[in-house]
KOLZADREN-392073 format. One record per residue: residue in one letter; y, z, x of N, C-alpha, C in turn. Coordinates in steps of 0.2 Angstrom, whole numbers, plus 5000, padded with zeros to 4 digits. Each point is the difference from the previous one (the first is absolute). Layout:
aYZXYZXYZX
...
//
This chain:
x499349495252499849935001500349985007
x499649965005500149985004500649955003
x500550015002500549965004499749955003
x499949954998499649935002500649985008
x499749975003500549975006500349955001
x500349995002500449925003499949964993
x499349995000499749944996500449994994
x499950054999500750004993500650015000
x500450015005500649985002500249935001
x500850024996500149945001500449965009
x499950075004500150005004499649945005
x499349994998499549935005500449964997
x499849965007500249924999499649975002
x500249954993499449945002499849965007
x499349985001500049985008500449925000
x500249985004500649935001499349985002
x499549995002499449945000499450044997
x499649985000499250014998499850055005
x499450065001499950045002499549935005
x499750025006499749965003499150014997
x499850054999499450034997500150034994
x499749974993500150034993499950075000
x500450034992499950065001499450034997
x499849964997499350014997499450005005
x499650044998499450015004499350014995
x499549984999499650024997499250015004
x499950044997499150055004500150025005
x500550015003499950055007499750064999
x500050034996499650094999499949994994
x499549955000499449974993499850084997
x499850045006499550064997500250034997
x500750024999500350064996500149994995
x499849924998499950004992499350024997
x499650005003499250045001500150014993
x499650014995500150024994500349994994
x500449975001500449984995500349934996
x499749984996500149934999500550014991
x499549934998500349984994500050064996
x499350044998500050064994500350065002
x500450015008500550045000500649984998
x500349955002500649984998500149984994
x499349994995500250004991500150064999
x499550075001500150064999500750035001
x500449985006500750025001500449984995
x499949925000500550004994499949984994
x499450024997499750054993500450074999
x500050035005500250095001500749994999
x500549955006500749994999500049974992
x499749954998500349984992500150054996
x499350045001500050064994500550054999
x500250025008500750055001500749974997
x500149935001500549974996500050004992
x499449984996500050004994499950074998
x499850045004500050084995500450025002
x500750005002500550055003500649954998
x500650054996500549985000500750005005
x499850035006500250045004500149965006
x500649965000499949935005499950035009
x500550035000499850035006499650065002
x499650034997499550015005499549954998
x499749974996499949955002500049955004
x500449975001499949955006500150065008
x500150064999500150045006499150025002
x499850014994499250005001499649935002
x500349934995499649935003500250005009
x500750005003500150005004499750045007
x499850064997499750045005499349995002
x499749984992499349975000499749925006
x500649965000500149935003500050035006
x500350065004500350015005499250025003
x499850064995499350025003499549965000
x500149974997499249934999499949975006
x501049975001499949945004500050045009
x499850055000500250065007500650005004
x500650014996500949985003499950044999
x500750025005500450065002500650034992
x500149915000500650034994500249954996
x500149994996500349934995500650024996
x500449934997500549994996499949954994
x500650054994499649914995501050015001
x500049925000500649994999500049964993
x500850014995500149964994500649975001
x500349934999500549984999500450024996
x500650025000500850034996499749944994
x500650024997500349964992500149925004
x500750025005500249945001499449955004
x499650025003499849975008500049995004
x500550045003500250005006499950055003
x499750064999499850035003499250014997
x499750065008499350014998500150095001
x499750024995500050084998499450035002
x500150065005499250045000499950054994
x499849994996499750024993499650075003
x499449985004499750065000499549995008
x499950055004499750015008499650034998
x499350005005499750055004499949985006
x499850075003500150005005500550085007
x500149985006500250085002501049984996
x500149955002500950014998500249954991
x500450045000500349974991500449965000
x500049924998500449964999500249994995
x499950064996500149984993500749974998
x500349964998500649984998500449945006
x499649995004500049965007500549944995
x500549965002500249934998500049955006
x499549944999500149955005500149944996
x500249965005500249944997499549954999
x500149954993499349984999499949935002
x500549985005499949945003499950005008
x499850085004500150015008499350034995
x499850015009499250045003499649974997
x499150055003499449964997500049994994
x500450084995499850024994500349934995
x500749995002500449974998499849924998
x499649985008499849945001499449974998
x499550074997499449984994500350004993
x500450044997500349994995500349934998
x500449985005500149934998499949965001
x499150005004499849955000499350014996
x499950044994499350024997499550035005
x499849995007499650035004500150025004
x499250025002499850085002500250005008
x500150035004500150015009499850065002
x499749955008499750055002500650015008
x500050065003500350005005499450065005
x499549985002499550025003500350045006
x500350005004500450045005500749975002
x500450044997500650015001500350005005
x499750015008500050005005500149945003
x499649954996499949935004500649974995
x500350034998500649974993500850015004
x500249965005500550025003500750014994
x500049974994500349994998500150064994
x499550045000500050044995500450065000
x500450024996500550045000499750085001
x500350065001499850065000500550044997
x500649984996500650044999499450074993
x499849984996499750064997499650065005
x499649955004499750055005500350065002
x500749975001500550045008500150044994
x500250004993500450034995499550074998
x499349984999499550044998499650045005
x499849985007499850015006499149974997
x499849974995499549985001500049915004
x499350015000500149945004499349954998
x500349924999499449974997499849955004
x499449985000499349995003500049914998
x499750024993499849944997500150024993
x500349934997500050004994499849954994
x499850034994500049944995500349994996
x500249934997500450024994500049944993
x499750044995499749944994500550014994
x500249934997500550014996499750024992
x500550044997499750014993500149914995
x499849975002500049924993499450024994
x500449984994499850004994500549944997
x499549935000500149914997500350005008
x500849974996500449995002500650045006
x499950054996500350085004499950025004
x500650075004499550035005500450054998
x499750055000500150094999500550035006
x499649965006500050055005499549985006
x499950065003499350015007499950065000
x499650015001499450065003500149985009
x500150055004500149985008499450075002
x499749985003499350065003500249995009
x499950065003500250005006499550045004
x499949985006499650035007499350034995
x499449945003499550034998499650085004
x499650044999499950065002499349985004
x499850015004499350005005500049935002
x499649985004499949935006500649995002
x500249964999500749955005500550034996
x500050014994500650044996500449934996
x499749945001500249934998499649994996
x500449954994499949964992499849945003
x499649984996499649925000500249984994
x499849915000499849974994499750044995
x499550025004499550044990500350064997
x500850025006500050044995500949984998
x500049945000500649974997499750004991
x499449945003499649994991500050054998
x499850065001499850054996500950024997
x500350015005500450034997500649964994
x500049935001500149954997499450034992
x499650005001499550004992500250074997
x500150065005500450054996500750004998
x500549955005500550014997500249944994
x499549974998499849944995500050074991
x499450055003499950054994500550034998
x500550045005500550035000500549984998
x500149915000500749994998499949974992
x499449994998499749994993500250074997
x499950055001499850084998500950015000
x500549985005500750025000500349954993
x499749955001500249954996500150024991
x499350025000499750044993500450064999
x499950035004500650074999500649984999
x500349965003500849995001500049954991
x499649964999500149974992499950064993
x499550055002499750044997500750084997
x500350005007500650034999500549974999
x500249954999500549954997499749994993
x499750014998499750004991500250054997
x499550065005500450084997500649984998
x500449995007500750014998500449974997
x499649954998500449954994499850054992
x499450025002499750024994500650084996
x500050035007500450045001500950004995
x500149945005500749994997500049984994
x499649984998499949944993499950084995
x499950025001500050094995500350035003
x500550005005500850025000500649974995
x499949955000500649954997499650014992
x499550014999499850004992500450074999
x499950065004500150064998500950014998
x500149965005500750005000500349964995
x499949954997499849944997500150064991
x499450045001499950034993500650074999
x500250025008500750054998500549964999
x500049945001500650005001500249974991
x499449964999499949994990500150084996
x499850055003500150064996500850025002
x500249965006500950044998500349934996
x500149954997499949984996500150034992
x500649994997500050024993499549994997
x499850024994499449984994500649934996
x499549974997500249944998500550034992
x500549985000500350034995499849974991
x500450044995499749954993500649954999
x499849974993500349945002500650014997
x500150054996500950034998500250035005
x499750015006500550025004500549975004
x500550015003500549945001499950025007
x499750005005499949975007499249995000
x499949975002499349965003500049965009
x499750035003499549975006499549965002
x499749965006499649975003499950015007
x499649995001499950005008499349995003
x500149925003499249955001500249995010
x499450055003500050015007500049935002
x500049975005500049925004499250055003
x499850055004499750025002499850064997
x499350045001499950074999500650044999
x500350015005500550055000500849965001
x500350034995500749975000500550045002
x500449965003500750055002500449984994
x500149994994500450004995499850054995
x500550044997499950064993500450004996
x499950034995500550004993499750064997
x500650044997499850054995500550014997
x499850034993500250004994500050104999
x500750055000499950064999500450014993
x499750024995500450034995500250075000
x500550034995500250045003500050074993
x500150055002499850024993500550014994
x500949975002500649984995499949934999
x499449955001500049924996500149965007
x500650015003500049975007499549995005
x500149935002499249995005500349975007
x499650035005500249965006499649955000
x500249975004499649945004500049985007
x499549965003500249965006499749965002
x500049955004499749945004500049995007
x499850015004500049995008499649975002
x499949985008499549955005500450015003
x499550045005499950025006499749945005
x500650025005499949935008499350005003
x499849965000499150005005499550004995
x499549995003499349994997499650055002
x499450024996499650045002500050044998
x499750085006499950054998500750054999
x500449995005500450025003500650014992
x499849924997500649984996499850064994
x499349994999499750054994500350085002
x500050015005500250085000500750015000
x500349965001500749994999500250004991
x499849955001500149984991499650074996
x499450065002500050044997500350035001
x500150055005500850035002500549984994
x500349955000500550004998500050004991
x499649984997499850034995500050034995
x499850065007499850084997500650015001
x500449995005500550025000500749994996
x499949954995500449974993499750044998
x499450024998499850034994500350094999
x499850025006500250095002500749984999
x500449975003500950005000500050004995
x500149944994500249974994499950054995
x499650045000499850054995500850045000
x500250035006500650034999500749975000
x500349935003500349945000500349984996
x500749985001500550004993500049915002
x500250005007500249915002499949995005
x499849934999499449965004500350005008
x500749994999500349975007499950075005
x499850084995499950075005499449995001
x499649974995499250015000499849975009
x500249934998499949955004500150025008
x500750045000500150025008499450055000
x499950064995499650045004499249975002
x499849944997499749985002499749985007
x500849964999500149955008499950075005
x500550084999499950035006499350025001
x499850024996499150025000499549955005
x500349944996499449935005500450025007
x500550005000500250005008499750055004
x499950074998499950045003499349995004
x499449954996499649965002500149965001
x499949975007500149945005499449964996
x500049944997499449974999500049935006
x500350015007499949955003500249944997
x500850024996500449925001499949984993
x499550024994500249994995500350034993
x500249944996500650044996499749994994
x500350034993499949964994500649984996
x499849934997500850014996499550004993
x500550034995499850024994500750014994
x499950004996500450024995499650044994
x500650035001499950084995500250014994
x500150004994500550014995499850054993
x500550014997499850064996500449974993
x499549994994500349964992499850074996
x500549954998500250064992499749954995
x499450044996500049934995500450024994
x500250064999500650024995500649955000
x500149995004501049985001499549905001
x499649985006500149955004499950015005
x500550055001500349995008499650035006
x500149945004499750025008500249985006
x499750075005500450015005499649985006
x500149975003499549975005500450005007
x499850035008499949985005499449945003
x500449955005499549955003500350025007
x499550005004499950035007499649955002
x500449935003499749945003499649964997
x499850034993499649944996500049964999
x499849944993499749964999500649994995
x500649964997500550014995499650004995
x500150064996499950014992500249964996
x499749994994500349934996500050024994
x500750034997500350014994499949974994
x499549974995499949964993500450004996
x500549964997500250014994499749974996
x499750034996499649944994500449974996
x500650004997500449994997500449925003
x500250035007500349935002499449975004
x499450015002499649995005500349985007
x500450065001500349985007499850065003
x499949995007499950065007500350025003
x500250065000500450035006499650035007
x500349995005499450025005500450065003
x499650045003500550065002499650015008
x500549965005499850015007499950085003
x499750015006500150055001500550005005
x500150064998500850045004500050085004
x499250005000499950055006499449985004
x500050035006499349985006499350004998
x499749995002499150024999499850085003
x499650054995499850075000499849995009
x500050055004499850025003500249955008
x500749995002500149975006500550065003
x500450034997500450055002500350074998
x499950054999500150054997500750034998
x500350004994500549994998500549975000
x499749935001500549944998500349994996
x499850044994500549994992500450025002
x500150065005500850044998499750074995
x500450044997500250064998499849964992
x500349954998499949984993499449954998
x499650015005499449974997500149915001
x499449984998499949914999500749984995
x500049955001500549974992499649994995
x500450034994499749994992500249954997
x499649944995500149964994499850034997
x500649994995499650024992500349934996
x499450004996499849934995499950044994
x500249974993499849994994499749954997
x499450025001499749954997499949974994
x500650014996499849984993499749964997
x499450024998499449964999499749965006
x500349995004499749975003499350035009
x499849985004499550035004500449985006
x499750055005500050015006499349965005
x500249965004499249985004500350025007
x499450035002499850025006499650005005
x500249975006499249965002500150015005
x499349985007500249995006499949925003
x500149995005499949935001499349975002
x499550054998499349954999499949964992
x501050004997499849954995500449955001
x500750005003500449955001499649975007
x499450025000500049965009499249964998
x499850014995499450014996499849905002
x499649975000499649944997500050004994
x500349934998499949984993499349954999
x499849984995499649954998499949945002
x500950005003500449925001499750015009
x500150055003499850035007500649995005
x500650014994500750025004499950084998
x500750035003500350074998500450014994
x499750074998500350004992500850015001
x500350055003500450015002500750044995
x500450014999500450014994500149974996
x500049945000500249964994499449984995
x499550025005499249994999500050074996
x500150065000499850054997500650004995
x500649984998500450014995499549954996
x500049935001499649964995499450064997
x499650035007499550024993500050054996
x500650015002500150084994500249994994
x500749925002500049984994499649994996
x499349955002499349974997499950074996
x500050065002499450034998500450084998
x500749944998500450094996499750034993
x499749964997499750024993499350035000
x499850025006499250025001500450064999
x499450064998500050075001500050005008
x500350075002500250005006499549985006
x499550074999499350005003499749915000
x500149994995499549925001500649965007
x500650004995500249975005500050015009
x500150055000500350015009499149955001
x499250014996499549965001500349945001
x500249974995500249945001500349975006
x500450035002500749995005499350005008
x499850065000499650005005499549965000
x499749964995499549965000500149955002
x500849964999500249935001500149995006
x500050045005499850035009499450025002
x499650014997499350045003499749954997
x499849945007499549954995499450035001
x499649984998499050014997499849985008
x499750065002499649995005500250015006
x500750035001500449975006500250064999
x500350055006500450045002500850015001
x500150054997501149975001500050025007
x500549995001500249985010500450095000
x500350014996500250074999499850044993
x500150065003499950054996500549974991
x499950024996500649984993499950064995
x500450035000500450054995500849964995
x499750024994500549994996500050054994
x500550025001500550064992500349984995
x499950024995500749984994500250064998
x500550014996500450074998500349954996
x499650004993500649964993500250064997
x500549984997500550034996499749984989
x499650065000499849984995500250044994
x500650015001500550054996499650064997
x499550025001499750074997500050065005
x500350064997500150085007499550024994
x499650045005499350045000500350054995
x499650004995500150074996500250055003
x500550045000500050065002500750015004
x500149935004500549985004500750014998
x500450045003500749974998500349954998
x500449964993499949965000500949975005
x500349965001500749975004500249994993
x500650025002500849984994500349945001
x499849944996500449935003500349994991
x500649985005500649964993500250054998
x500050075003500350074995499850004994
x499349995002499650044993499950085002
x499950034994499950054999499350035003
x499650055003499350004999499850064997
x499850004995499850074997499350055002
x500150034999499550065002499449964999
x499949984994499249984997499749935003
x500549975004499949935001499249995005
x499749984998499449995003499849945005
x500549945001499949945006500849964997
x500149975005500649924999499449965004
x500149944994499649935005500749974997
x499949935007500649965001499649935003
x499949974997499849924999500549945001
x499749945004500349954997499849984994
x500549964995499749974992499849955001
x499250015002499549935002499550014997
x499749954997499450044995499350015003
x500049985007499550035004500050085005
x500850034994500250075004499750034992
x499949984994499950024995499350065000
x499749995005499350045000499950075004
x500950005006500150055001500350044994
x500549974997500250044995499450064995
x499449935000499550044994499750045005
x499950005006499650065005500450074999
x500649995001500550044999500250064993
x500049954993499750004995499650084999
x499449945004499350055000500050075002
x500450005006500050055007500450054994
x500549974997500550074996499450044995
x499849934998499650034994499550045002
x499750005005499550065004500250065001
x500850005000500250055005500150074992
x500049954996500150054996499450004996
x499450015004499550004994499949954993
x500149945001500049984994499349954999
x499849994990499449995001500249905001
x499149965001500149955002500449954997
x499950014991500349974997500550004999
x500350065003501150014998500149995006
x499549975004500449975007499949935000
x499649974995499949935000500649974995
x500150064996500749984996500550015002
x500550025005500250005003500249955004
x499649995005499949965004500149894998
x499850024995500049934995501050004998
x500150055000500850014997500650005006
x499750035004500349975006499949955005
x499549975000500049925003500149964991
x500249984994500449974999500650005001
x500550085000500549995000500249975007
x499750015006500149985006499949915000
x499649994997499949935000500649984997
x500550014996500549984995500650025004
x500050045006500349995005500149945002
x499349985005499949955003500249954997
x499949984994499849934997500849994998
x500450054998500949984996500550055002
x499950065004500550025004499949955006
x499750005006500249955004499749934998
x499849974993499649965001499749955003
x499550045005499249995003500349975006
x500750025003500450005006499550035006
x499950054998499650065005500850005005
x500550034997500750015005500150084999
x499650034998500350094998499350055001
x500150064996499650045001500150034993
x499350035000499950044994499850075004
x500450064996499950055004499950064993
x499550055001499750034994500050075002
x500150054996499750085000499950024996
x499350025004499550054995500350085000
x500150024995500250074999499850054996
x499950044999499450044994500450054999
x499950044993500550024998499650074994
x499850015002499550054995499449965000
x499949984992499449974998500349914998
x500649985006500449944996499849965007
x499849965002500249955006500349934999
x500650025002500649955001500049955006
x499849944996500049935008500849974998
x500449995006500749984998499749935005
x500249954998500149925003500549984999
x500249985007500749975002499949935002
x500549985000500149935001500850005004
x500049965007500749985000500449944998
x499949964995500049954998500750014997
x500249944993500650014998499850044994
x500550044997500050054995499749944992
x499550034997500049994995500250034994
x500149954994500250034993499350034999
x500050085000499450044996499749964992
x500749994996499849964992499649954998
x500049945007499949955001499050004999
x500050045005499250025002499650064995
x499549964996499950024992499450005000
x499650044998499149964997500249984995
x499749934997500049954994499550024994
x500249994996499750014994499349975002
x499450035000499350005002499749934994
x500550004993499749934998500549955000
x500549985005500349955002499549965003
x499949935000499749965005500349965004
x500050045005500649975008499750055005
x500249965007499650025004500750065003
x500050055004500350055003500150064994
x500050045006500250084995499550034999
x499349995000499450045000499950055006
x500549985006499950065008500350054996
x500350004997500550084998500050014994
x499549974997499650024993499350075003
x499949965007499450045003500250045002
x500650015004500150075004500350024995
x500350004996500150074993499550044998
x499549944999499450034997499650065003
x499949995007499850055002500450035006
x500850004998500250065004500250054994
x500250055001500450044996500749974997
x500349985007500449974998500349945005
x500249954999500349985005500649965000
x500550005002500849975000500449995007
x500649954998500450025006500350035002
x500350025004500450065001500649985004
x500750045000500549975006499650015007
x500349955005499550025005500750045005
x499850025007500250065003500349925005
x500850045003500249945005499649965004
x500249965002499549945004499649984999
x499550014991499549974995500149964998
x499649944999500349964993499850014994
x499450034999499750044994499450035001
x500050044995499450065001499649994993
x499349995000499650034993499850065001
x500250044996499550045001499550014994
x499450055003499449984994499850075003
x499750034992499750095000499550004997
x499550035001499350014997499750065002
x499950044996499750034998499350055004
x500050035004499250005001499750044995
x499249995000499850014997499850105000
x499950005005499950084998500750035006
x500350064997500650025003499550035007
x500550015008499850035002500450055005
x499950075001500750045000500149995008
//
């Protein structure tokens, strides 16, 4: 494409008075329009629309409308110039002609070019020669040299795209007129429609484009995402994007000795950037933790990993931890988090546990040789909440921030829900109807729901004994809404040995009375201690031992009643005799207050 001259530099300067004779001239060499009128000029820019709308192909395109303008109008050479983002500059897009000015930048307030752009119209500089004023710095630069020039700005409404600049006509004087201002003005009226159309047409694509990027990403990032757990299991998760794609994750790994990991993170930034970061880092809790004894190792070799990718200045911070549902107890790393908030149910008090290491991926081996620092907590009945701060930073109802004191209240509200419903609830009372949260929100629980996974070792607490046959320890508070883990528990022994429905519902009835008789007159109905129970199997005999740490009872005391007394009490241990084999109290083992133990029978031996 043609190196256009002076005219487009920003090199002219404008004339300090009025030219003495205008530059326009029109009909001097009327003839050499001979032929050609209005059904030429529809035909041309019939021909140029068509080329725009069948081709997605922006530059040859207008490289083909321009060369067409150039030959129609019988020039030597033309440019189309487009205005930058900001304005201030004007860009050669595309030339024909002997020299290439492709990439040419002039200033969009100097020269002709400059001077029809900001003032919407078109110019004519009919000879150059009579133009004291007009510059020639491109001339000198390209050795072309210009004659006469046009120059019609691209306007579409209120806008201008740009100009179209036509240079040195070819035969007679080698001079532009008026007619062939207009003309050129009507095609560059087509042209800047046809860029216009293209330039909104590829901003749709590309919306359209992105919009099934962020869904794709949107759908990987839900399949790293744990499956939603059942409702006896003691961790449970959420995670409600503010946008498509979220820089916050949580995963829930069990493990194949009962032990599960976990963890919670949100990642710095928005976008796409944050999503592949937040996958990264994921996958990579997921591969590590498999082999991972503790969190504060885990967590470094994480952090080395992210470093060794630069992700241009973002980090994550996250908390990582690993529960034992056998014992309680868990071990948890925070690496710049959000403080975790400790539940006691029993006192309804919080503990928060700040963090006390950096955020993943700012520096490569910042822990040192012994890793992050480790908490370990026992949860004694009680849960773990873990969250990031698109809950404490959340919109309430009220249309202040929830904040900590916001999120303790609702956990209190909504300690008695099932887990899964509740984290809903908690995230509901922040996600109004209709409205977007301002951040990303992940929220975790880890309760402590005193039952270890069949098969799990069980823990030795108070110098019990554990025998070979022992099939689970569950360790409860004595609340009567902990009474239905007891019965799950119950259940889960009873399956483990094959047992049919009925010797499981007898059973089950035998140990939530005695447990209630806990609750109700060993602490009574205090909810200040714990009932703690072992299933143990013994051939064809299953042994449930119930403890209590209460104060020692007289065994003599606690009787079933003659079934035709008429007085209330004494019919619970009328019932569990009935259907256990046997049941009584027993001395209990140091640091018990008492043990019942009860034996029953299964039904078919099993070797």
């Amino acid at each position: 494409m043609p190196k256009q001259a002076a005219n487009s530099s920003a090199a002219e300067k404008p004339p300090e008075t009025p030219p003495a004779q205008p530059d326009v001239h029109a009909g001097h060499d009327g003839e050499r329009h001979t032929g050609r009128g209005v059904r030429d000029h529809l035909g041309l820019l019939a021909e140029m629309t068509r080329e725009f709308t069948a081709s997605s192909d922006y530059k040859t395109i207008v490289q083909s409308a321009l060369a067409r303008i150039t030959t129609y109008m019988g020039a030597e050479a033309a440019s189309l110039f487009l205005l930058s983002d900001s304005g201030e500059a004007l860009v050669c897009s595309a030339c024909y002609g002997p020299v290439d000015i492709t990439g040419l930048n002039i200033s969009a307030n100097t020269g002709v070019v400059g001077r029809a752009v900001g003032m919407r119209e078109g110019a004519l500089v009919r000879d150059v020669a009579e133009r004291e004023d007009f510059g020639a710095a491109v001339d000198a630069k390209t050795g072309f040299t210009t004659r006469s020039l046009l120059v019609a700005p691209l306007v579409i409404g209120s806008d201008c795209l740009g100009a179209i600049e036509v240079i040195n006509r070819i035969g007679g004087d080698g001079l532009f007129d008026a007619e062939d201002l207009m003309l050129l003005e009507t095609l560059a009226g087509a042209a800047a429609l046809a860029i216009s159309n293209f330039r909104l047409t590829h901003k749709i694509v590309q919306q359209e484009r992105n919009q099934h990027e962020l869904e794709l990403a949107a759908e990987i990032q839900r399949n790293l995402l744990p499956q939603p757990t059942s409702r006896d299991f003691p961790l449970h998760g959420i995670n409600i994007p503010a946008r498509s794609v979220s820089g916050d994750f949580y995963d829930i790994l069990p493990l194949p000795d009962g032990r599960i990991w976990f963890n919670v993170g949100d990642v710095s930034g928005k976008g796409m950037n944050a999503a592949l970061l937040m996958a990264k880092t994921s996958s990579l809790f997921r591969c590590l933790a498999k082999s991972a004894e503790d969190p504060g190792q885990l967590l470094n070799a994480i952090n080395n990993e992210l470093c060794e990718t630069n992700f241009h200045g973002m980090f994550v911070t996250m908390v990582g931890g690993l529960f034992h549902p056998g014992t309680g107890v868990l071990r948890l790393t925070n690496a710049g988090h959000e403080p975790p908030l400790h539940f006691d149910l029993r006192t309804e008090r919080f503990i928060s546990i700040p963090a006390d290491a950096p955020p993943l991926g700012i520096a490569q081996d910042i822990a040192g040789p012994d890793g992050f620092p480790v908490t370990e907590i026992y949860l004694a009945g009680g849960m773990l909440y873990v969250f990031t701060d698109g809950l404490t930073e959340a919109t309430t109802f009220g249309g202040g921030m929830l904040g900590i004191d916001g999120v303790r209240a609702l956990i209190r509200d909504h300690a008695e829900e099932a887990p899964d419903l509740r984290l809903k609830s908690i995230a509901g009372a922040v996600k109004l109807p209709g409205q977007s949260l301002r951040d990303d929100l992940t929220l975790l629980v880890v309760e402590d729901m005193g039952i270890a996974p069949v098969g799990a070792k069980p823990p030795i607490d108070n110098k019990l004994s554990v025998e070979d046959g022992q099939i689970m320890r569950i360790r409860v508070p004595a609340r009567p809404d902990r009474l239905k883990l007891i019965r799950s528990a119950t259940e889960q022994a009873s399956k483990y040995c094959d047992a049919s429905e009925s010797w499981t519902f007898d059973l089950k009835m035998a140990v939530d009375e005695a447990c209630q008789n806990i609750v109700r007159h060993a602490y009574g109905n205090k909810a200040e201690g714990d009932i703690m129970i072992d299933y143990t199997r013994e051939g064809d005999v299953l042994t449930v031992d119930i403890m209590d740490f209460a104060e020692p009872v007289d065994p003599d005391t606690i009787k079933p009643r003659n079934l035709s007394e008429v007085r209330p009490g004494g019919l619970g241990v009328h019932l569990i005799k009935s259907v256990c084999d046997d049941a009584r109290f027993v001395p209990p083992p140091p640091g018990v207050g008492n043990l019942f133990k009860l034996t029953k029978r299964l039904p078919n031996k099993v070797s």
